[in-house]
C-alpha positions in Angstrom: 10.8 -1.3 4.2 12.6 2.3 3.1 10.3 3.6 5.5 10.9 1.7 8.2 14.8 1.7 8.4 14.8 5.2 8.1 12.0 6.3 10.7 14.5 6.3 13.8 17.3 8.8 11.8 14.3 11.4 11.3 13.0 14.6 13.3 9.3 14.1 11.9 8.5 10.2 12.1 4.8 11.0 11.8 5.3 13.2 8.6 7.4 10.2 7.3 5.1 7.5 7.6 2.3 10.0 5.9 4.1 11.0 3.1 5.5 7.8 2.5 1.6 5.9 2.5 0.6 8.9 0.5 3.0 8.5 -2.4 2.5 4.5 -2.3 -1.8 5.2 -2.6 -1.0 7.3 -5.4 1.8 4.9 -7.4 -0.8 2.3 -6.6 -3.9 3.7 -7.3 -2.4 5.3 -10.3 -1.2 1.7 -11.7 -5.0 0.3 -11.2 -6.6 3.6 -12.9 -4.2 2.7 -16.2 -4.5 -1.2 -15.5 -8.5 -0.9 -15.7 -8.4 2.3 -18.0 -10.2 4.5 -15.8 -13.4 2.3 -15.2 -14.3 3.1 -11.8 -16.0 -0.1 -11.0 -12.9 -2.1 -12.1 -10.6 -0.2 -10.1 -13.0 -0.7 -7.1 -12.6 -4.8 -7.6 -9.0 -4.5 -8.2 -8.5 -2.6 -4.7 -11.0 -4.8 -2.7 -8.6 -7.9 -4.4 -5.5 -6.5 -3.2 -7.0 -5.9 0.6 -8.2 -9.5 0.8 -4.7 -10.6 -0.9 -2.9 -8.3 1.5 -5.0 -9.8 4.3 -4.3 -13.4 3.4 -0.4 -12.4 3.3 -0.1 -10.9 7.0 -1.9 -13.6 8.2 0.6 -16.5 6.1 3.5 -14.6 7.9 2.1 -14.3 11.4 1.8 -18.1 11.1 5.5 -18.5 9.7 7.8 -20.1 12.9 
């Protein structure tokens, strides 16, 4: 949402949008890594959830009137 309202008041939209997925990958994958204490097999489960969650979501609001 920051992202969003603020890519027509920038020079560099392109350099916006990467920095701004790059720092929310890294918060995120952060969190799971300390939520799953470094077990690489639980991170893996935990990101595969939230794609299929994330999926389910977009879809929800697509169908919203």
């Amino acid at each position: 949402w920051w992202t969003s309202r603020r890519v027509g008041t920038t020079r560099a939209p392109g350099l916006l949008f990467t920095g701004s997925f790059v720092v929310r990958m890294a918060v995120l994958l952060g969190g799971l890594w300390l939520v799953t204490r470094g077990r690489l097999v639980g991170t893996a489960v935990a990101v595969i959830a939230i794609r299929v969650s994330r999926r389910f979501v977009v879809n929800a609001v697509r169908r919203a009137p």
